[in-house]
VMD Tcl script that draws the C-alpha trace (Angstrom):
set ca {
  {21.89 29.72 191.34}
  {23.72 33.00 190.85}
  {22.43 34.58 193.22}
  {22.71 31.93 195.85}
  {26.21 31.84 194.63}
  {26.97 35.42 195.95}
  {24.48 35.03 199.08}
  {27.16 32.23 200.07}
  {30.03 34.27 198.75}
  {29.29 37.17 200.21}
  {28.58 35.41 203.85}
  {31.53 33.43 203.15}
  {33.55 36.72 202.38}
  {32.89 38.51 205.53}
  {32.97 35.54 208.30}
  {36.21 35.17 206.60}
  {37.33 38.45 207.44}
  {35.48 38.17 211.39}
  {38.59 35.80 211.18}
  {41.31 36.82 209.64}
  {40.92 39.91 211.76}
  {40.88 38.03 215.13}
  {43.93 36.36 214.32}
  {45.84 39.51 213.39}
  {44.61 41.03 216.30}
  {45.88 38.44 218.34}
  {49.09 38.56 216.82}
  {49.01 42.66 216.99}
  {48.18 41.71 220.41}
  {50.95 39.61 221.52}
  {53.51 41.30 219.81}
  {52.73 44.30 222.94}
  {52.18 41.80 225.35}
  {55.80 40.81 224.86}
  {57.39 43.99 224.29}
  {55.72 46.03 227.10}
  {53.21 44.17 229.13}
  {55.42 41.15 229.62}
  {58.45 43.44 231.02}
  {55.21 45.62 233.44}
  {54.52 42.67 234.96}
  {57.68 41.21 235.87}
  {58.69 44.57 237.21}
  {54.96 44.22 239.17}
  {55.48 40.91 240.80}
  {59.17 41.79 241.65}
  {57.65 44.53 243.71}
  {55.38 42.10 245.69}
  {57.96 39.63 245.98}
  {60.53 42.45 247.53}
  {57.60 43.37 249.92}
  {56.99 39.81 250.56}
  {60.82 39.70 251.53}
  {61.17 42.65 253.38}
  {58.11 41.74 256.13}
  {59.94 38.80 256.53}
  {63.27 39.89 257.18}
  {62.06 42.98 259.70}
  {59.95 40.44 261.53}
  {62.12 37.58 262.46}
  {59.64 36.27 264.93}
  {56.99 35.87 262.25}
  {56.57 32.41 261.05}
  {57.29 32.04 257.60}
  {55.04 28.79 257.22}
  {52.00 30.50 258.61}
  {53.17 33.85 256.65}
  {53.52 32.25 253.33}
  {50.79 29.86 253.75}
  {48.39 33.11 254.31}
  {49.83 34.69 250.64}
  {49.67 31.42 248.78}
  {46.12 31.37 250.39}
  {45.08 35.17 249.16}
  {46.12 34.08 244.96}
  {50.29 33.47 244.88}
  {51.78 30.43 243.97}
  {55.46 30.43 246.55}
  {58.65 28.08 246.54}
  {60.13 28.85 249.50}
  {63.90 27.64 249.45}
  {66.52 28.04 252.52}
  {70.06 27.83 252.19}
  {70.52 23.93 252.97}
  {68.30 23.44 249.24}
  {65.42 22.26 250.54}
  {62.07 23.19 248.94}
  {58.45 24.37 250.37}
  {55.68 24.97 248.62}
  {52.73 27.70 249.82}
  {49.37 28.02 247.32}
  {48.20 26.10 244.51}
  {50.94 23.81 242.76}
  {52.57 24.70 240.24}
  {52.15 22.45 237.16}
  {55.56 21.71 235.79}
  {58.19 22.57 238.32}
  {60.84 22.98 236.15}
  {63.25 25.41 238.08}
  {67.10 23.86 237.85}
  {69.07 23.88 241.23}
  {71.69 26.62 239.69}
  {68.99 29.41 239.59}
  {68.11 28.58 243.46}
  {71.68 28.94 244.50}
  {71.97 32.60 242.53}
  {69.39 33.85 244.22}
  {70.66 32.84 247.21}
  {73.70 34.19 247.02}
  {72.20 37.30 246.41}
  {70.79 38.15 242.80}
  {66.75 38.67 241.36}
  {65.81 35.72 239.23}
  {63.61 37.52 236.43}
  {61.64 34.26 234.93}
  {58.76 36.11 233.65}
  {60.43 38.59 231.77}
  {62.69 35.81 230.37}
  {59.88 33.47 229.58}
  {60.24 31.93 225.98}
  {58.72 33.85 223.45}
  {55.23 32.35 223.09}
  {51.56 33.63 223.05}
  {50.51 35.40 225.62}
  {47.75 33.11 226.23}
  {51.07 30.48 226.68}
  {52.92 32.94 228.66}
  {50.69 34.90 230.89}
  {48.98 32.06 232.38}
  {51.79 29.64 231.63}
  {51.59 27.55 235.59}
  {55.25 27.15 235.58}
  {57.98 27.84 238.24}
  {60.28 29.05 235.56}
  {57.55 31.64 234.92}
  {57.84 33.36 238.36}
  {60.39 35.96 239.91}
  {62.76 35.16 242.40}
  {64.56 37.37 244.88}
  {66.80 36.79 248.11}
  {65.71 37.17 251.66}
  {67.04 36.88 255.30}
  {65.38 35.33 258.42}
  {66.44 34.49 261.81}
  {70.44 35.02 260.00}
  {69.49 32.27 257.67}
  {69.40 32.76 253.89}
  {66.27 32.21 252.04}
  {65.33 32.50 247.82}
  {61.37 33.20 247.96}
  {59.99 32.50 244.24}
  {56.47 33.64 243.43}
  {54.37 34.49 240.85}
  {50.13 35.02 240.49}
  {47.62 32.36 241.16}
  {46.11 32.71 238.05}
  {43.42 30.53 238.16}
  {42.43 31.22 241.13}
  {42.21 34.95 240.51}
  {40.66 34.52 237.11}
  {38.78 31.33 237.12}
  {35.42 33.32 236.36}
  {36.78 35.37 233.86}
  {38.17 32.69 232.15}
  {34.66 31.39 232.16}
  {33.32 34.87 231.27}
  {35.59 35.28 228.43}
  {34.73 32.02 227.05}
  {31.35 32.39 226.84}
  {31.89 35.84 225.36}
  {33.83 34.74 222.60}
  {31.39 31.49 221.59}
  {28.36 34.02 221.44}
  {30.43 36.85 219.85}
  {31.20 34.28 216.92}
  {27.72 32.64 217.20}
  {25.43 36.09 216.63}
  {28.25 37.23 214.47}
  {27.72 34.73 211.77}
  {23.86 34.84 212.49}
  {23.83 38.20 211.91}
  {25.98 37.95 208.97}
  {23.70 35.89 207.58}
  {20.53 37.83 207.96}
  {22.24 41.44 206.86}
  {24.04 39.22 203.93}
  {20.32 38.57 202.85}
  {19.08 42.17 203.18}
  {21.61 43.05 201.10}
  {21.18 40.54 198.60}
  {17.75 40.41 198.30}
  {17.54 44.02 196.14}
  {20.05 42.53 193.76}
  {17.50 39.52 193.33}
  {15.20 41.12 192.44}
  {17.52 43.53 190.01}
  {18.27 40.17 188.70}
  {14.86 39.09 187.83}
  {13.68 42.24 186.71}
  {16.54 42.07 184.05}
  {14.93 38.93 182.97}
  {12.10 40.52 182.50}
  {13.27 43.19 180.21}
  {15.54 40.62 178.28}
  {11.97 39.29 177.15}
  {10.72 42.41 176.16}
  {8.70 42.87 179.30}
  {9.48 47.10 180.53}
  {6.46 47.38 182.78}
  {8.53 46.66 185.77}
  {7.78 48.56 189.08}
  {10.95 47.72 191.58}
  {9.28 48.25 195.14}
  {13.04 49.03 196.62}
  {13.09 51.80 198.96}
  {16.77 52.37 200.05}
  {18.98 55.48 200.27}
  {21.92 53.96 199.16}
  {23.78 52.47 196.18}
  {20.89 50.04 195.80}
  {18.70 51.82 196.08}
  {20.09 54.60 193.50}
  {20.82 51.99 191.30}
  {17.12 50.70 191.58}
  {15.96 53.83 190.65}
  {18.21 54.23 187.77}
  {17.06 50.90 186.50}
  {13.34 51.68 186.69}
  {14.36 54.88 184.61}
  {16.18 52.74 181.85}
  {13.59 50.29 181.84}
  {10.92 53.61 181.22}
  {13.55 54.92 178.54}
  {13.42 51.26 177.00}
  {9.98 50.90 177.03}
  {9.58 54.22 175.15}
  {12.28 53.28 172.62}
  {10.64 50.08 172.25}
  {7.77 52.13 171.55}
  {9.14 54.45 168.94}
  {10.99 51.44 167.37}
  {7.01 50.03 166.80}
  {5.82 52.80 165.58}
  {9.10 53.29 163.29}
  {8.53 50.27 161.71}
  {4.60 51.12 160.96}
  {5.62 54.14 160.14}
  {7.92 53.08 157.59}
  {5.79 50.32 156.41}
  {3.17 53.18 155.13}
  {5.13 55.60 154.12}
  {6.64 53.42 151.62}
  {4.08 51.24 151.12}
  {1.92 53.83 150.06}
  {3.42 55.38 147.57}
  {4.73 51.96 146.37}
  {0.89 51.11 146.06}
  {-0.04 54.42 144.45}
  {2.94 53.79 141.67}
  {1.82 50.02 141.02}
  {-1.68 50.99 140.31}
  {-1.07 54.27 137.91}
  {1.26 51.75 135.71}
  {-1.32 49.73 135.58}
  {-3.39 51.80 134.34}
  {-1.05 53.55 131.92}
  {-0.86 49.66 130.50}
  {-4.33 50.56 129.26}
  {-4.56 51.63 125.75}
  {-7.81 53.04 125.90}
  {-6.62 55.78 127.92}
  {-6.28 59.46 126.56}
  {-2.65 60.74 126.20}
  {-3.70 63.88 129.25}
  {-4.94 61.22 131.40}
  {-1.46 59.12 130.75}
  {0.07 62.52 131.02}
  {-1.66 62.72 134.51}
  {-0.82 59.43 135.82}
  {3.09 59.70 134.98}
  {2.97 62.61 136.60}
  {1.36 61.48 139.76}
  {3.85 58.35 139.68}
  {7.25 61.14 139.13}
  {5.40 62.43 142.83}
  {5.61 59.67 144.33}
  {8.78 58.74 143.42}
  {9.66 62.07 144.62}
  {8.20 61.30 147.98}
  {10.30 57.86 148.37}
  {13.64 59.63 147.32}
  {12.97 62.49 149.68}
  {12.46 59.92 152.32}
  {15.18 57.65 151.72}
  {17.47 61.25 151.59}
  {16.08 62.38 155.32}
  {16.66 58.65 156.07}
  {19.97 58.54 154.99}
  {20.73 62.01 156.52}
  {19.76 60.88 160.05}
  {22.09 58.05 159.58}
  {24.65 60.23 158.45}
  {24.13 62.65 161.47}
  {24.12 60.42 164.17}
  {27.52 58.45 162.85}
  {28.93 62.14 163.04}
  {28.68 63.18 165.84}
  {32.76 63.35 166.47}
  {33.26 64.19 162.84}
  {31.95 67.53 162.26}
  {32.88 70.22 159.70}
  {33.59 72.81 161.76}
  {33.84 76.11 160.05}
  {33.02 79.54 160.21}
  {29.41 79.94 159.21}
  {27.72 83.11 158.06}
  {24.03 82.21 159.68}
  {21.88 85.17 158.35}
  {23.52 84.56 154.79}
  {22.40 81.04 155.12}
  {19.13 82.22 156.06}
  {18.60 84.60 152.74}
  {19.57 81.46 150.46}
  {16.53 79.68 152.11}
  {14.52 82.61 151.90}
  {15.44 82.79 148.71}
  {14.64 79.42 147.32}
  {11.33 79.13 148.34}
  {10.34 82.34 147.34}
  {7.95 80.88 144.72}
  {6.50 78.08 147.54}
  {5.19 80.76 149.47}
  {3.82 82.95 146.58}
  {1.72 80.28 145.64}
  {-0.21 79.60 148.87}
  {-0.04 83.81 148.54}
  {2.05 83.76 152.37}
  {3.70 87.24 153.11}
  {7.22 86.43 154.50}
  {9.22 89.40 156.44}
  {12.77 89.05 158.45}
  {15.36 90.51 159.94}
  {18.12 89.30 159.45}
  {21.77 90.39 160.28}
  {25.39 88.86 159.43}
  {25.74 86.44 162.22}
  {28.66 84.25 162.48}
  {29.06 81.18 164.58}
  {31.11 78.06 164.25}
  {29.24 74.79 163.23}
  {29.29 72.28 160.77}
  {27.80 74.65 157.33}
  {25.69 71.77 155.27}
  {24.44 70.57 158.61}
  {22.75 73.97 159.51}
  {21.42 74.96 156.38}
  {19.72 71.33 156.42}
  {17.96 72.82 160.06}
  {17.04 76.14 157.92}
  {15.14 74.39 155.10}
  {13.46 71.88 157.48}
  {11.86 74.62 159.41}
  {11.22 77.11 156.75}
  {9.13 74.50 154.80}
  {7.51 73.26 157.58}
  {6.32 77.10 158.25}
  {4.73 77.07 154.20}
  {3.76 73.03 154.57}
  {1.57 73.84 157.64}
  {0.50 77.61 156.81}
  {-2.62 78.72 155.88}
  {-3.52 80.28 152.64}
  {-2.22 84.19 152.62}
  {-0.73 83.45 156.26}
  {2.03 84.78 157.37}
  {6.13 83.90 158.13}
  {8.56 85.98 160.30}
  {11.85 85.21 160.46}
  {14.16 86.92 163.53}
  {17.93 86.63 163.61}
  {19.45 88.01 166.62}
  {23.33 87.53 168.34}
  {24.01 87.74 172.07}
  {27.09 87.33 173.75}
  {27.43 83.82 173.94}
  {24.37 82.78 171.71}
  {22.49 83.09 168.42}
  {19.04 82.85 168.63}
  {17.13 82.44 165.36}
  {13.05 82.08 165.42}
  {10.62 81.14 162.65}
  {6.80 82.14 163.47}
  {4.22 81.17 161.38}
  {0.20 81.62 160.90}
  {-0.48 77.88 160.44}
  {-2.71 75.13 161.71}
  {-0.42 75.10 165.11}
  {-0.36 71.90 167.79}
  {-1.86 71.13 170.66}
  {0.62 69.90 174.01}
  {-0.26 66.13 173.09}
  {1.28 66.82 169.76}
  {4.31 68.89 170.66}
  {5.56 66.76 172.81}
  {5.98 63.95 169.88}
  {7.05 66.70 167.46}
  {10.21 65.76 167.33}
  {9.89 61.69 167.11}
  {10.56 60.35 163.62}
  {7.64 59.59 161.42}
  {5.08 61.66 163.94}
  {3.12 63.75 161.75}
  {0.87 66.35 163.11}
  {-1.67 65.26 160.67}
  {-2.77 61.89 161.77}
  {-5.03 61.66 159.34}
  {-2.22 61.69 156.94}
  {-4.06 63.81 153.97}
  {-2.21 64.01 150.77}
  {-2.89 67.78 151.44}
  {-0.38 67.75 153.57}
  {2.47 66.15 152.25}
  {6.05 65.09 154.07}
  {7.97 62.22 155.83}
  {7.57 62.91 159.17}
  {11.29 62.96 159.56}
  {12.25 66.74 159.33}
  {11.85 67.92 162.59}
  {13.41 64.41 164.03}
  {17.12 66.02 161.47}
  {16.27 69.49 163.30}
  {16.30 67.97 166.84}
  {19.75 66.11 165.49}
  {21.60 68.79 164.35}
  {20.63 71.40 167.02}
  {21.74 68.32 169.47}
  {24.87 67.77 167.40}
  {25.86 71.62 168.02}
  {24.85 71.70 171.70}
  {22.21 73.95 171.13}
  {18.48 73.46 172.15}
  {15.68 74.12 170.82}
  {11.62 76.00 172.23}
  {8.24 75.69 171.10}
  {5.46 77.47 171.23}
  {2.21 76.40 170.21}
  {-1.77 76.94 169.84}
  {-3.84 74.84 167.72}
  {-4.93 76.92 165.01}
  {-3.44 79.98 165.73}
  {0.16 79.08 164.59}
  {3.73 77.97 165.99}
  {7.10 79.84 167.17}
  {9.80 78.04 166.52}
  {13.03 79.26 168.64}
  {16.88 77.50 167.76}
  {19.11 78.66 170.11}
  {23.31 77.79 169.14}
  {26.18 78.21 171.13}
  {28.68 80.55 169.18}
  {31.15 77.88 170.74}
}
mol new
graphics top color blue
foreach p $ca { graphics top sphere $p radius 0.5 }
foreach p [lrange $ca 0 end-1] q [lrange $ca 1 end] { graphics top cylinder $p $q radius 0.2 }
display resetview
């Protein structure tokens, strides 16, 4: 119903404007008739009447019935008045003749009646073709030494019968095809929005597998395109959203699991003290692993409400870097990885607790995914307008399938989820965050078992 709404609206709209536009172009257009055309064509049929006038007076033998009755015959309309009043008409009649006695006797005694340049100001539909004797021109005229007023003025009809008939006919199929073709471009353009229309339907009932077959090159058809895009962004989100909930689902439900069944078991007396000793300490992991989670968790949240609120300070990168270093020194000695860096003072402005969360993320996803005695190299290095820091490890690496979901929250490179391997999934996701947060961006490259390079490169802003 909406959109039948518009399709009428939108016809309705434009025939609308067909007409208001004829009418103000009829009104533009009588507004010249009457200040220029009006006073050219009085001036015009003065001429002819003069001529008319002046044959007659150089040729007194002529016969003004058989001269005038030959003009009326070729498309004038002639009153023909002599000096004693009395009135002959030459041509087609004239339908109201409305000319007083006192403008006969002025041009007799001499003077031009102008009657179509003093025509009431009307249309000049009303004027131009206005078949009265006041509308004609009137001018004085000797014959034979007797005075004569010769009024005249175009047989209109008779010179424009066919064009009125043309005109007509032109104006009743201008209208007609206009509105028919109103109609059918109305549709064409309508029809894209339909189907806009329906295809938002669609994706207000979760349904993002739509394929918009709208080939245009203009706002539509941009538009259309731009839809298909959101509705491929949506599906993806709607996606990730999915998988975020499963995702969450396990990662606390398993540890929730794990920590139910160990107190269960520590409610058994005939357990030894080490094993007890074993089982709190595999509960204190997991509820490690939940408050490490709900941190990260809390973290993103934090980040993303942010985004107009950083801390923005000076911030001393490759110091930064060190304290990292620094505290998980003992991480890496006990998978026995060799760590080297350079690292210079490198300042840059960002938000400080922000970046340092980036540092730790990365560095402990280098040990977390490293092989035993494998190797990390840290490089800190300061252009003109950037700081580029890179983190290379020796570790299990990804394949392309894998690094392109690196970054999605939850997405663990190891599917198989083996308590080997421990972590949220949600470290990389705060990396992505932050980098984003500082306008920065961030490279990776990748080989499955041969390791990863890491590259974050910041804007000094």
């Amino acid at each position: 119903m909406i959109m039948k709404s518009m399709y009428s609206k939108f016809a309705f709209i434009t025939i609308m404007i067909m007409i208001v536009s004829g009418v103000i172009s009829f009104l533009l257009s009588n507004v010249y008739y009457q200040s220029n055309l009006k006073q050219q064509n009085d001036e015009k049929i003065t001429k002819f009447a003069y001529e008319m006038a002046d044959f007659a007076s150089k040729h007194p033998t002529v016969s003004l019935n058989d001269y005038f009755e030959h003009n009326g015959a070729i498309g004038y309309q002639i009153l023909l008045v002599n000096q004693n009043g009395h009135r002959q008409y030459f041509g087609s009649p004239f339908r109201v003749e409305n000319l007083p006695e006192s403008i006969s006797q002025k041009v007799l005694d001499g003077k031009v009646y102008h009657g179509i340049r003093n025509f009431p100001h009307k249309t000049f539909v009303t004027g131009f073709f206005a078949n009265e004797l006041k509308n004609s021109v009137g001018v004085p005229f000797t014959h034979q030494s007797q005075r004569y007023a010769l009024f005249i003025r175009p047989d209109i009809k008779l010179l424009f019968n066919e064009m009125h008939i043309l005109f007509g006919w032109l104006l009743i199929l201008s209208i007609l095809l206009s509105i028919l073709m109103v109609s059918i471009s109305t549709k064409y353009l309508v029809q894209p929005i339909r189907k806009l229309d329906k295809a938002t339907k669609e994706i207000s009932e979760g349904n993002y597998s739509i394929k918009l077959d709208i080939s245009r090159r203009d706002e539509l058809g941009h538009l259309a395109i731009n839809f298909s895009r959101m509705s491929e962004k949506l599906a993806r989100v709607d996606q990730l959203r999915k998988e975020l909930v499963s995702n969450i689902s396990h990662d606390i439900q398993s540890p929730l699991t794990n920590i139910k069944g160990y107190l269960n078991l520590l409610e058994n007396d005939d357990k030894s003290e080490s094993h007890k000793k074993e089982y709190i300490r595999v509960v204190h992991s997991e509820v490690d692993r939940l408050s490490k989670m709900t941190k990260q968790l809390l973290l993103l949240s934090s980040i993303e409400s942010k985004r107009d609120l950083l801390e923005v300070s000076r911030v001393n990168i490759g110091a930064q870097l060190k304290v990292v270093i620094h505290q998980y020194q003992y991480s890496m000695m006990e998978k026995g990885i060799m760590a080297s860096y350079t690292i210079p003072d490198v300042w840059l402005n960002g938000d400080s607790a922000l970046l340092y969360s980036v540092w730790e993320n990365l560095l402990t996803n280098a040990i977390k995914y490293n092989h035993e005695n494998g190797t990390i190299d840290i490089d800190l290095s300061e252009m003109e307008s950037q700081v580029v820091v890179t983190f290379k490890d020796s570790g299990i690496g990804m394949d392309e399938n894998e690094i392109k979901r690196i970054f999605d929250r939850f997405y663990r490179a190891d599917t198989s989820r083996k308590r080997s391997v421990e972590g949220t999934g949600l470290g990389l996701s705060i990396v992505e965050s932050i980098i984003d947060l500082h306008h920065g961006r961030i490279e990776i490259d990748s080989q499955k078992g041969k390791g990863t390079t890491l590259k974050v490169i910041l804007p000094k802003w």
